[in-house]
C-alpha positions in Angstrom: -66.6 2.3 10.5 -65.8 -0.9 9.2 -64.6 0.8 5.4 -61.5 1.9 8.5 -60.8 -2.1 8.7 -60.3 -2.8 5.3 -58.6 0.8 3.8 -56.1 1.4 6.0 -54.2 -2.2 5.5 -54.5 -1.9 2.2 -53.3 1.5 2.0 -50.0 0.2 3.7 -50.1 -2.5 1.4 -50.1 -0.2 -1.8 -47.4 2.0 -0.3 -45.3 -0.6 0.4 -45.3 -2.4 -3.2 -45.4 1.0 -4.9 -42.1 2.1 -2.7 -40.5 -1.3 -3.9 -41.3 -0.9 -7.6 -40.1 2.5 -7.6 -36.6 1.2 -5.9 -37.0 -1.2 -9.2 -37.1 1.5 -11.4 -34.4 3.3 -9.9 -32.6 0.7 -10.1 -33.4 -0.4 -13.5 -32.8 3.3 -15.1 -29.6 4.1 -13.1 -30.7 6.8 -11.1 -28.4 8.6 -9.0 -28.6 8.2 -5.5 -28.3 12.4 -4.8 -32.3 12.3 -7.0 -33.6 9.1 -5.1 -35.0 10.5 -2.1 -36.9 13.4 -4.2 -38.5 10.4 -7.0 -39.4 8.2 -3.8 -40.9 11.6 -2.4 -43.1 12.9 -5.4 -44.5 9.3 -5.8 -45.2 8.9 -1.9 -46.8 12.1 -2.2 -49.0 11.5 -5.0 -50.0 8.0 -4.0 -51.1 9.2 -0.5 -52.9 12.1 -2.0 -54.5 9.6 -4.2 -55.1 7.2 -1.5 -56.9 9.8 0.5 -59.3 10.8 -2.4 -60.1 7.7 -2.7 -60.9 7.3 1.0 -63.2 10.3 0.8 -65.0 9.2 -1.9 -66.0 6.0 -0.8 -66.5 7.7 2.3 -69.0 10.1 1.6 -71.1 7.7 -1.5 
């Protein structure tokens, strides 16, 4: 119960910094604006897939 306490801020945490360094590198690499919202997509979708692995395996070792 107490793993709860400690992963879920720092899941916010991760998918806050990640969302601003990937608005860095869109920026940085000139990305149009019509691709944004599908690079900020994949790379939420992948780090909350990866958070949640994570979650589980410290969960259930």
């Amino acid at each position: 119960m107490t793993l709860d306490y400690y992963f879920l801020p720092l899941a916010v945490i991760v998918l806050f910094f990640v969302n601003r360094f990937t608005y860095l590198l869109c920026a940085q690499r000139d990305i149009p604006e019509e691709q944004q919202p599908a690079v900020f997509r994949t790379i939420n979708v992948l780090t909350t897939m990866l958070l949640i692995s994570s979650y589980l395996e410290v969960l259930f070792t």
